[in-house]
Each structure stands twice: as C-alpha cells, then as structure tokens.
KOLKOL-647430 format. One record per residue (C-alpha): residue number from 1; residue in one letter; x, y, z. Coordinates in steps of 0.5 Angstrom, whole numbers, padded with zeros to 4 digits. Layout:
// KOLKOL-647430
NUM/A/X/Y/Z
...
This chain:
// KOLKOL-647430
1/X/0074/-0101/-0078
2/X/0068/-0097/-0076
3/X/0061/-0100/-0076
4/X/0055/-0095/-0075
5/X/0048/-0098/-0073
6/X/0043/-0098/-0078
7/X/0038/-0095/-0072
8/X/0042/-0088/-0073
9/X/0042/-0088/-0081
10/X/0035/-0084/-0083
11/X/0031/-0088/-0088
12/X/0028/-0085/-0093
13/X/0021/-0084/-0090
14/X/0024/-0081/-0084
15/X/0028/-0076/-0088
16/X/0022/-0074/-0092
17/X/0018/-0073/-0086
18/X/0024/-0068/-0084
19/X/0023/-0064/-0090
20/X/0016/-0063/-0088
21/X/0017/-0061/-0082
22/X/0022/-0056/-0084
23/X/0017/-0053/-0090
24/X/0011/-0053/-0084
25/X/0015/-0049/-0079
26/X/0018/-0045/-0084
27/X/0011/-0043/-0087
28/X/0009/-0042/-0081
29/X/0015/-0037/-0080
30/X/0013/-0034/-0086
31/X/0006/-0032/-0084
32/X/0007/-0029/-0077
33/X/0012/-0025/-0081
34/X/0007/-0022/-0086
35/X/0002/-0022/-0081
36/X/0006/-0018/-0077
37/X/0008/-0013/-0082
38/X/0001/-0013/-0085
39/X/-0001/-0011/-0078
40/X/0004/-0005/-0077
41/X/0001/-0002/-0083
42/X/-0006/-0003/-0083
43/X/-0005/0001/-0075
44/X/-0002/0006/-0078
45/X/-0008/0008/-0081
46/X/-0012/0008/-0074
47/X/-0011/0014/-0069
48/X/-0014/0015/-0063
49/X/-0018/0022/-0064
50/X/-0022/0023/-0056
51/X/-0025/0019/-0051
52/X/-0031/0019/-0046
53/X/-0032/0018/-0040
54/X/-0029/0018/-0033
55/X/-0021/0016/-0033
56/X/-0021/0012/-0026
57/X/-0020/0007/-0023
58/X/-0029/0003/-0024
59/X/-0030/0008/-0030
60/X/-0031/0005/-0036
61/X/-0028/0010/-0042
62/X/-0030/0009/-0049
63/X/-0024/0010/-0054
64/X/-0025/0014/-0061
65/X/-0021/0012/-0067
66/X/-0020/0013/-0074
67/X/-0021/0008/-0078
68/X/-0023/0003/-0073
69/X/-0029/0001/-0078
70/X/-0024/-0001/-0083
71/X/-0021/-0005/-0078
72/X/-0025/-0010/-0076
73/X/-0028/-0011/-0083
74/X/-0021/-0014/-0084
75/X/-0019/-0016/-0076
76/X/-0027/-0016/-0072
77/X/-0023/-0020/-0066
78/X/-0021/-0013/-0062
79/X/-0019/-0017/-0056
80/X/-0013/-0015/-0058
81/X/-0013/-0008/-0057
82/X/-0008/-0006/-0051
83/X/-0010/0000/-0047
84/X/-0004/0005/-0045
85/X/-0004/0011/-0040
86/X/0002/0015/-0040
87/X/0005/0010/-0043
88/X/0004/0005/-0040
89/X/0001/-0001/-0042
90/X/-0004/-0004/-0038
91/X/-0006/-0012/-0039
92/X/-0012/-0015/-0038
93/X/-0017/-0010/-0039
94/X/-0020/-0013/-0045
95/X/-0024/-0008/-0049
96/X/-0032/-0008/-0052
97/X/-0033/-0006/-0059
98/X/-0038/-0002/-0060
99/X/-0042/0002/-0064
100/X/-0046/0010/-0064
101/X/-0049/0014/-0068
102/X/-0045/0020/-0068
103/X/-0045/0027/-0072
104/X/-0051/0023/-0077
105/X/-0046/0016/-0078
106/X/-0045/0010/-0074
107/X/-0038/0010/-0071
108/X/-0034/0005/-0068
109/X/-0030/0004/-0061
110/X/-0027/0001/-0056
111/X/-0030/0001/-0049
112/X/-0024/-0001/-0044
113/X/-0028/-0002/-0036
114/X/-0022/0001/-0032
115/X/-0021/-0005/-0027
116/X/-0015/-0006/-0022
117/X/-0013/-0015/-0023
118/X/-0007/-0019/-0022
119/X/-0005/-0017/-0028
120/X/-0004/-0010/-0029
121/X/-0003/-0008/-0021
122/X/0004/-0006/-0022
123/X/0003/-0002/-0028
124/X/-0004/0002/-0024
125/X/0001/0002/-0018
126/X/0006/0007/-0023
127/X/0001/0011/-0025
128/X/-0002/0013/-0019
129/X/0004/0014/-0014
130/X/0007/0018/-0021
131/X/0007/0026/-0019
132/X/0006/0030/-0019
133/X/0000/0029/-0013
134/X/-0007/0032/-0013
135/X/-0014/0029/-0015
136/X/-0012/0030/-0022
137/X/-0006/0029/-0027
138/X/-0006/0030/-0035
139/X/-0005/0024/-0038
140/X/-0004/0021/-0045
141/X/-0009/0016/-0048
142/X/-0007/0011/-0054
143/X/-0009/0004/-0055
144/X/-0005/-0002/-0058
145/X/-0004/-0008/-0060
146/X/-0002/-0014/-0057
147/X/0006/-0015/-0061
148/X/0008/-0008/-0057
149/X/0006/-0003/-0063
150/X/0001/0003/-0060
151/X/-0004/0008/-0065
152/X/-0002/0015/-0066
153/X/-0006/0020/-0061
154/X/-0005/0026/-0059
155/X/-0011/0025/-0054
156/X/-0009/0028/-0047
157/X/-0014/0027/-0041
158/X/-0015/0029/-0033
159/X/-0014/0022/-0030
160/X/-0018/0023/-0023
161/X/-0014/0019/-0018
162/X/-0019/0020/-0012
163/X/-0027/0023/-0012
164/X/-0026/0030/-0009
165/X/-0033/0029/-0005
166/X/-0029/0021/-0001
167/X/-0023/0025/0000
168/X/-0027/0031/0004
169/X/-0031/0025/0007
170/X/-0025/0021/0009
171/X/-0022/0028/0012
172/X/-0026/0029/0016
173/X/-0027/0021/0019
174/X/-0020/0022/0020
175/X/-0021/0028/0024
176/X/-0027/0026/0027
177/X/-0023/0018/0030
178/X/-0016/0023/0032
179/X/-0020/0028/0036
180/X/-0025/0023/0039
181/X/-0018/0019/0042
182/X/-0015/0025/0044
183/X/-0021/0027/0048
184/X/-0022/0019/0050
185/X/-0014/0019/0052
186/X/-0015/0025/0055
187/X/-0021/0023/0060
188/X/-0019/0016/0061
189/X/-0014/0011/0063
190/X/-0013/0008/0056
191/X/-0005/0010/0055
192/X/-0004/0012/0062
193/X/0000/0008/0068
194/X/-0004/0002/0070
195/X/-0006/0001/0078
196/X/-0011/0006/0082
197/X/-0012/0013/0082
198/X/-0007/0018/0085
199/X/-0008/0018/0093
200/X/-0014/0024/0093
201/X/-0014/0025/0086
202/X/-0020/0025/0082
203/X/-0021/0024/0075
204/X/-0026/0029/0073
205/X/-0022/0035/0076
206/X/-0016/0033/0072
207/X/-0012/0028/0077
208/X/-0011/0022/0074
209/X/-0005/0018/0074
210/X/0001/0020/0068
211/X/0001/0018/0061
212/X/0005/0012/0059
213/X/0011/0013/0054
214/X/0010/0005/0052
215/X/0002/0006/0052
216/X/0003/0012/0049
217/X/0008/0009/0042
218/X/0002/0003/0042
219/X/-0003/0008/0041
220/X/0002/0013/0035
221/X/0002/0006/0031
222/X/-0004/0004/0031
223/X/-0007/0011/0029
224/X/-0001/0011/0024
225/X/-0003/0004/0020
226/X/-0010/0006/0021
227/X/-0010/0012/0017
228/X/-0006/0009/0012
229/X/-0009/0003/0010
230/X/-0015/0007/0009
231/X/-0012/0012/0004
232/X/-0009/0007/0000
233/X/-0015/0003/0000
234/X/-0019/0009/-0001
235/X/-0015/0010/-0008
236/X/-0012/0003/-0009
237/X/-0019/-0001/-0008
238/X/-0012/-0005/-0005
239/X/-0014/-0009/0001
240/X/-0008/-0013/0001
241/X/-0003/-0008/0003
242/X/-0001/-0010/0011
243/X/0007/-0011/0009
244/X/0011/-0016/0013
245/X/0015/-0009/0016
246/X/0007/-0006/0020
247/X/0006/-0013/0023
248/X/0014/-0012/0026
249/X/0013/-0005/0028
250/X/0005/-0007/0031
251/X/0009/-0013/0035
252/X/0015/-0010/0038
253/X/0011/-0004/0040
254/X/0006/-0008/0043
255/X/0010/-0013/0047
256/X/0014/-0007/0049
257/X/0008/-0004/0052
258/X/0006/-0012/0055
259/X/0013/-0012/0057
260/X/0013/-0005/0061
261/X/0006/-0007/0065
262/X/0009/-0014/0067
263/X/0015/-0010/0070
264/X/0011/-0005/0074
265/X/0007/-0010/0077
266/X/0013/-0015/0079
267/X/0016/-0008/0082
268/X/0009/-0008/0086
269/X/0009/-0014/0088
270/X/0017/-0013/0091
271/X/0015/-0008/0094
272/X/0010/-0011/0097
273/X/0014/-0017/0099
274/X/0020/-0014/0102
275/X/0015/-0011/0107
276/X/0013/-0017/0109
277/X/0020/-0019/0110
278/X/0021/-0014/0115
279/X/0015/-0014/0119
280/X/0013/-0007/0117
281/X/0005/-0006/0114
282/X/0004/-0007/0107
283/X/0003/0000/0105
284/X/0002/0001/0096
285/X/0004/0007/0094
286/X/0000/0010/0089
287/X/0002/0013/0082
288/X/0003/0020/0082
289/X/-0001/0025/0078
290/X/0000/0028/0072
291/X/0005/0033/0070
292/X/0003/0034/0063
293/X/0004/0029/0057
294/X/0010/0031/0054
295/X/0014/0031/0063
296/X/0010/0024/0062
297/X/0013/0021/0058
298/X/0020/0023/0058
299/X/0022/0024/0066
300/X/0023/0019/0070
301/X/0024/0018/0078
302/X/0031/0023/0076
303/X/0029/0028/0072
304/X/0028/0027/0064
305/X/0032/0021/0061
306/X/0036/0020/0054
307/X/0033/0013/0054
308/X/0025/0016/0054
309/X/0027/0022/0050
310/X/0031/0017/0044
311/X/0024/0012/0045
312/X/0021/0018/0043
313/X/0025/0020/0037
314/X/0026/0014/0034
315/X/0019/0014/0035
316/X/0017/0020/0031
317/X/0022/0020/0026
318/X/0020/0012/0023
319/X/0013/0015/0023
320/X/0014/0020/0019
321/X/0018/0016/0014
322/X/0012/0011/0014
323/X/0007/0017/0012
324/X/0011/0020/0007
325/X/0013/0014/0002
326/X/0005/0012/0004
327/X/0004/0018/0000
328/X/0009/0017/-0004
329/X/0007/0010/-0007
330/X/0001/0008/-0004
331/X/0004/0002/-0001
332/X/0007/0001/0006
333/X/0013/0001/0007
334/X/0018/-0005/0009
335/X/0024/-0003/0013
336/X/0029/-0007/0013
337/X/0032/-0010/0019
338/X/0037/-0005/0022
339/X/0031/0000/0023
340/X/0026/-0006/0025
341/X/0032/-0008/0030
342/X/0034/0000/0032
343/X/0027/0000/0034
344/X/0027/-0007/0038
345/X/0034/-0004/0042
346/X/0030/0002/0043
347/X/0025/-0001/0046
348/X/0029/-0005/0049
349/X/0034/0000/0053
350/X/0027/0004/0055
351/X/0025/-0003/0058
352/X/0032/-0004/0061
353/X/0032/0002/0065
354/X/0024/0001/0068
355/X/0026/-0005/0071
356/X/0028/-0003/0078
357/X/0023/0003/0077
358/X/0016/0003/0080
359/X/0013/0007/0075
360/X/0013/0009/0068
C-alpha cells in the first residue's frame, strides 16, 4: 500500500495562494507586454531631425526629435533614452530634457553630456579605432530607448576625434622631445659605452666612445611608449592603458642593457686581474672612438655581427607593429609570449656573445 505524508498534499489555502500568484505573475506579464507594444508604437512617431553642438568626447550635443513634446506628456521619464553613434548604443550617458525657444515655439530636446565611464568604454574604443582616420569622420545620429528599439533619423554629423589645434601642439612636443634626445644622445654619454673617454679623445670635437646597441634598444622603447601613451591619451582621456606586454618589453630591454654594463665591467675587472697574476703593470684600455651609430651598433671586435644585426631587426620590426596597431585601436598592444620570448633570446643571444668581449 502506498502512504503519501499529509505534509506533501496542498491544503486549500496553499492552493489558493498559488492560484494568485500565478494570476500576479501573469498580469505581471501581460503589462510589460502592452508596455512594450505601447512603447514601440508611440516611438514611431518621434524622429530625430539635427543635433547642436560639438560631437566629441567632454562635448555636450543636444539632440532634436519630432514629437518629443507628446512623449514626455504621456512618459516624462527621459532616462530612458539611449544614445547611438554609427550605430552603437552608448550606455551610461543619461540625458537632460530640455526646452528652447526655437522658430516662435517652445521645442523640447534631449541633451546627452559625452563622457567616456566604465560602462561605454568599449563601445567609445570602436568608435573611435573605426576608419577611416582623420580628425573627422561622418557619423549617424538617433536616440533609442532602453528595450533596444532606436528612433527614425537620417541625421549624419562630423565626429571630431582630436582638436586640430592639440594635435598640432602634440606634433611639435613630440618633435620637439625627439630632437632634444638626439642632440643629448648625440652630445653626451646617455647610450654610449660605460667607462672613460677614448685615450686623447675629447668630446667637444667629437670623440666620445661608441654607442651601445643595449642602451640604444632601452632608449628606442622608452621613446616608443612615450609617444604612444601621449596619443592615446590625447584621443581617449584613457590613462589606464599600460598592457602587460609594455612592462614586459621595457623589462626585458632593461635588464638587457643592465645585463650588458655588468659583462663589460666583469671583463675589466679580469683583464685587470690576470695582469696582476702575471706580474705585469695594470694597464686598462679605454674604449675606442666612435665609428658612427650604425658601425656602433652592429660591429663587434670581428667586424659586423649577425647576433647585433638580428637584435636590431627584431628591434625595429616589433616597433613598427607596436605604433601601428597603436594607431590602429588606440590601445597598446599585447604580444603574446612567442614574440615576448623571440625578444628575450634576442637579447639573450647578444648578451651571450659579449661575455668575453670588452666592449660593446
């Protein structure tokens, strides 16, 4: 015989209780449905018509729609308004209602402040990495509302992705900090060979010691980064975009030109250690003088070196990738690890030939 405890059949309260439940949720149901359909038709009857002001990032653009008026007597919550540029629908960016006197009536419109936050940072990134590139680009305009349904416009505007008067001011800083290293490198020791000045050499008639092709990549990198988080910051306002890959490539390349000074003073110091050994005066040589950048950095004590010259490639090659998907997204790129890697044995390879050379 089967026996089914009084606890699992429902008493008649407990029955009447569901009954209203299901009712609620299904009234419930209902609603947002005939919202939604109420919704949908009443949009149709707005269309977006212009907009003023300036379209960039910090500007404010008031948006003008037909039947705006209407609307808000029926719906005056206009939070829920959606802005779309290009199609994409930029959150968090609540508008303002507000009026003006236009053409002898009062007309109503949506203000939208153009702000770059947490929750539209990826669409502003594919708007403005989008081509082409230039300080302008045509752009469509609409508003929608919060369930994904957007407003008939045929409204196109020029979006302005930098101020034409800061990028000729960042142009020149940037030509202005380039030539100002190459008259410091130039004229000083800051990616040359570490030790004295060649034997009779004097550095104001131009004999100074070689350049250092370790110094020399420390340096390509740092001006690289430089530049580039200036640019991305210049369009973006974006502050947080080191990636993991920069603090890779700024580590490898500095412990390489680290790595490179301690061999050259370990090789001095044995130099000076075997002559003592052997009785004989002490005597250090001083580096020699400078051949021109280019022999600098890619002959060694044999002539030119496929060890230097493969440093210097791969050197110049993953610059040249970092600038252009720089320009390209407005982001620094990550490399993965086999490119992170081929630099470090890169690197490596040119630390491993130094070590019992006395200069480089």
């Amino acid at each position: 015989m089967l026996y089914i405890s009084a606890k699992l059949i429902p008493t008649k309260l407990q029955k009447v209780m569901l009954v209203k439940v299901l009712k609620l949720l299904l009234v419930t149901f209902i609603s947002l449905v005939i919202t939604s359909i109420t919704n949908a038709q009443e949009i149709n009857t707005l269309k977006v018509t212009g907009i003023e002001g300036k379209l960039a990032l910090f500007q404010s653009i008031e948006v003008k729609i037909d039947g705006l008026e209407q609307w808000v007597t029926k719906n005056p919550d206009v939070s829920k308004f959606v802005l779309y540029i290009d199609g994409d629908r930029l959150q968090g960016l609540p508008p303002r209602l507000i009026q003006k006197w236009q053409d002898g009536k009062t007309e109503a419109r949506l203000r939208f402040d153009l702000k770059r936050n947490e929750k539209n940072k990826a669409t502003w990134d594919a708007i403005l990495s989008r081509k082409p590139r230039s300080l302008f680009r045509t752009v469509s305009i609409t508003v929608g509302i919060d369930n994904g349904t957007q407003v008939q416009s045929s409204v196109i505007a020029d979006f302005i992705f930098v101020k034409e008067k800061w990028l000729v001011v960042f142009t020149i800083a940037v030509a202005i900090f380039l030539a100002s290293f190459y008259v410091l490198a130039r004229n000083s020791d800051i990616i040359r060979v570490p030790g004295a000045q060649p034997e009779n050499g004097k550095p104001e008639n131009g004999k100074r010691k070689p350049y250092s092709l370790a110094r020399t990549q420390m340096a390509c990198w740092f001006l690289t980064v430089v530049v580039c988080y200036v640019f991305i910051w210049l369009v973006t306002t974006d502050l947080a975009t080191l990636t993991d890959s920069v603090l890779w490539i700024m580590g490898i390349s500095g412990i390489t030109g680290l790595s490179s000074a301690v061999i050259d003073s370990n090789n001095a110091e044995r130099e000076q250690a075997g002559a003592i050994s052997e009785g004989k005066p002490v005597q250090v040589k001083p580096p020699e003088e400078t051949k021109g950048f280019l022999a600098d950095i890619l002959n060694d004590d044999n002539g030119v070196s496929f060890h230097r010259f493969q440093m210097v490639i791969w050197t110049l090659v993953l610059i040249v990738i970092f600038v252009a998907a720089t320009w390209n997204v407005l982001a620094m790129p990550d490399f993965d690890a086999t490119l992170l890697g081929l630099m470090g044995i890169s690197g490596g390879t040119y630390l491993g030939f130094k070590l019992p050379k006395q200069q480089g």
